[in-house]
C-alpha atoms as one frame of an Amber mdcrd trajectory, in Angstrom:
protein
 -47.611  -6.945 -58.547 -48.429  -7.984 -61.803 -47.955  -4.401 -63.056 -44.356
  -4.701 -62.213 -43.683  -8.402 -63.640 -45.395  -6.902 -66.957 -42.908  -4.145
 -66.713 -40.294  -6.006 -66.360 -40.661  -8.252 -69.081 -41.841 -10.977 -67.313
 -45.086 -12.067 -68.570 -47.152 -15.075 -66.544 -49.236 -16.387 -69.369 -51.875
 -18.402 -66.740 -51.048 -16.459 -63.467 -54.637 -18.743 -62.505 -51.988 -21.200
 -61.526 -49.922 -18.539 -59.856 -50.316 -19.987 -56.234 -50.434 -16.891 -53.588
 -50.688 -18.166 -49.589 -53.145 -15.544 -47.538 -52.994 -15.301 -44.004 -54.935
 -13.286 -42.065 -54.142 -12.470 -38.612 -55.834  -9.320 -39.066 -57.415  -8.452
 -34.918 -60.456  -5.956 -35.283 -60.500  -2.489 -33.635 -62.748  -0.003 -32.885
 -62.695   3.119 -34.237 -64.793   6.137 -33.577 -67.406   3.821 -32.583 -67.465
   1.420 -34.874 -65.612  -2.101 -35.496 -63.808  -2.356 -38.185 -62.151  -5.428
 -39.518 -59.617  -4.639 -42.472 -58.228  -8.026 -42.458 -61.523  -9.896 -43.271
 -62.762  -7.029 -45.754 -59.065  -7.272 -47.394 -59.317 -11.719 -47.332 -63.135
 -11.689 -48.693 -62.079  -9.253 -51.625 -59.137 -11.287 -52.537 -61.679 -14.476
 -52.423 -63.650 -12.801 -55.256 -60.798 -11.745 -57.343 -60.097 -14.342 -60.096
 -56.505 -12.687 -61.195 -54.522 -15.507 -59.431 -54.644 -18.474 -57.440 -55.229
 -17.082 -53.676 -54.961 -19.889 -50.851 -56.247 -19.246 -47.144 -54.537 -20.349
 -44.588 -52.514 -20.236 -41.774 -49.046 -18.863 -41.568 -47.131 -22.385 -40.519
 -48.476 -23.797 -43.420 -47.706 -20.657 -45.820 -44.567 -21.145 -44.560 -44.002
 -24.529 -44.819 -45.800 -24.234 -48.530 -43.264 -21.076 -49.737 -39.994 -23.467
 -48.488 -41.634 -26.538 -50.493 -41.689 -24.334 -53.902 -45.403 -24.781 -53.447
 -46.333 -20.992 -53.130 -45.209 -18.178 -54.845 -45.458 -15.624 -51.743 -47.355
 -14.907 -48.994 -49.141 -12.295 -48.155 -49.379 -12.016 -44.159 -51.862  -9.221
 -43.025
């Protein structure tokens, strides 16, 4: 993502602020014997990450947040 707005010519100086709504409705499976749970591995990674402002939550209040103007996007798993 930021790849392409760097491309573009579009260049956020604190992308910190950048607000970004999570939600993860992620159900676990099991596969060949073992749970696995993509959603949570995918959420705690983005937790660590420092390149922009990541918000958990749920998807009403993404919603409601991205109509406001107070999200940039959200990104449902």
């Amino acid at each position: 993502m930021l790849n392409f707005w760097h491309q573009s010519g579009i260049l956020i100086q604190n992308r910190k602020n950048l607000k970004i709504s999570v939600v993860n409705e992620d159900e676990p499976v099991i596969f060949n014997g073992q749970n696995i749970e993509l959603g949570n591995k995918i959420s705690n990674n983005l937790k660590q990450s420092r390149t922009l402002n990541w918000q958990f939550t749920d998807l009403k209040t993404a919603e409601k947040d991205l109509t406001d103007g107070d999200t940039f996007m959200i990104v449902h798993i």
